[in-house]
N, C-alpha and C positions, 0 to 999 in steps of 0.2 A: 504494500500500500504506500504509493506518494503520502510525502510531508501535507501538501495542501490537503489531499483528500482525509486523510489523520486528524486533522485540526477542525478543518468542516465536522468531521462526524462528532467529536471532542465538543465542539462549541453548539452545538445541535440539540446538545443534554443538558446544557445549561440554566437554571428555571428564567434568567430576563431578557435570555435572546428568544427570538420568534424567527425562523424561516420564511422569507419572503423572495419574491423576484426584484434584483439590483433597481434602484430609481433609473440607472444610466441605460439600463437596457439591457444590461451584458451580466448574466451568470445570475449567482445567488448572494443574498444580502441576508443578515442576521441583525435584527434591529429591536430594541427595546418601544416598548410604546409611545416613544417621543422621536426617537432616529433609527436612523440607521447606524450600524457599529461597524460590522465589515462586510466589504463586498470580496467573494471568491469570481474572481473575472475567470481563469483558466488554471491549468495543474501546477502553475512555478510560480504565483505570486498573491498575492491577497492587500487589496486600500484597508486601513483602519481607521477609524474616524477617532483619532486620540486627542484632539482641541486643540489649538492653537497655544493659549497659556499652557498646558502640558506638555506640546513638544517645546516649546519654551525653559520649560524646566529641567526638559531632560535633554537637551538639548545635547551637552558635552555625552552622555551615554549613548543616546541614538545616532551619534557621528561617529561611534569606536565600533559600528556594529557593521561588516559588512554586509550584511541580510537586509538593512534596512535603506529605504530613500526616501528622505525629506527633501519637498518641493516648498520655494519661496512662499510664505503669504496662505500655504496651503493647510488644514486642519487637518487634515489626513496624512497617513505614512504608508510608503509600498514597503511590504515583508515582503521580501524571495523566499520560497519557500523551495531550498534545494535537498535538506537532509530534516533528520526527525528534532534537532537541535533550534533549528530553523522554526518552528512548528512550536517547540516550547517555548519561544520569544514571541512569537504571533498571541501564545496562549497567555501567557504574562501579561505582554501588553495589553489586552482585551481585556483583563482584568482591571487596569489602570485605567481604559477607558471608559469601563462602567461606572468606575468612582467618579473618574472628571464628569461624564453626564449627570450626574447622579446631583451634581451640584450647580449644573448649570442653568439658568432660567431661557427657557424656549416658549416663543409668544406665536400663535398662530400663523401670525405675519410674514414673520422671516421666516425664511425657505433655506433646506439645508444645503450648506456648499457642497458643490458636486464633488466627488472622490479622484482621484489620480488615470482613472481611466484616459488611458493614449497620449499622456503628460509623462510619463518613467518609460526610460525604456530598458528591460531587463537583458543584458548580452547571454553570449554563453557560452563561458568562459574568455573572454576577452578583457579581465580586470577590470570588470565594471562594476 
């Protein structure tokens, strides 16, 4: 079993995620009753919606990781998900993300920002 598919099924069993179809179109999304948390677009990668003030914070850790891509400006982070290591950082981080929603106030109005889809692009194996 692929790391992505590992972590889908892992995050699937969770009691505040729900399985849904991605806002963006593409794949499946796991979303709490206010957002979306992550979208599984294909088998090597997965957007997390981990908030802007958290990647903020984690800013220094999330740049030590090669599994992870943080995009400018973006509330979302792409996981590669190439090994099962891979998969327990997707699953950590999900965890982090349910706290940062968990505190964040969301008003009908504002609409959620789109996730990384066709913004990272994941190489293979070309140090990227």
């Amino acid at each position: 079993m692929n790391a992505a598919r590992r972590a889908m099924q892992q995050l699937q069993t969770w009691p505040d995620l729900t399985p849904a179809p991605a806002r963006c179109g593409r794949g499946l999304a796991l979303r709490t009753d206010l957002c979306e948390i992550v979208h599984f677009h294909d088998e090597r990668s997965a957007d997390l919606h981990l908030t802007a003030l958290t990647i903020g914070h984690l800013a220094a850790e999330l740049g030590r990781s090669t599994a992870i891509r943080v995009l400018p400006a973006s509330p979302w982070v792409t996981v590669r998900l190439d090994c099962v290591t891979d998969a327990d950082v997707l699953l950590s981080l999900t965890s982090v993300a349910l706290q940062a929603h968990s505190t964040t106030s969301y008003t009908g109005s504002a609409p959620q920002p789109p996730c990384n889809l066709n913004r990272v692009t994941i190489g293979k194996g070309q140090g990227d």
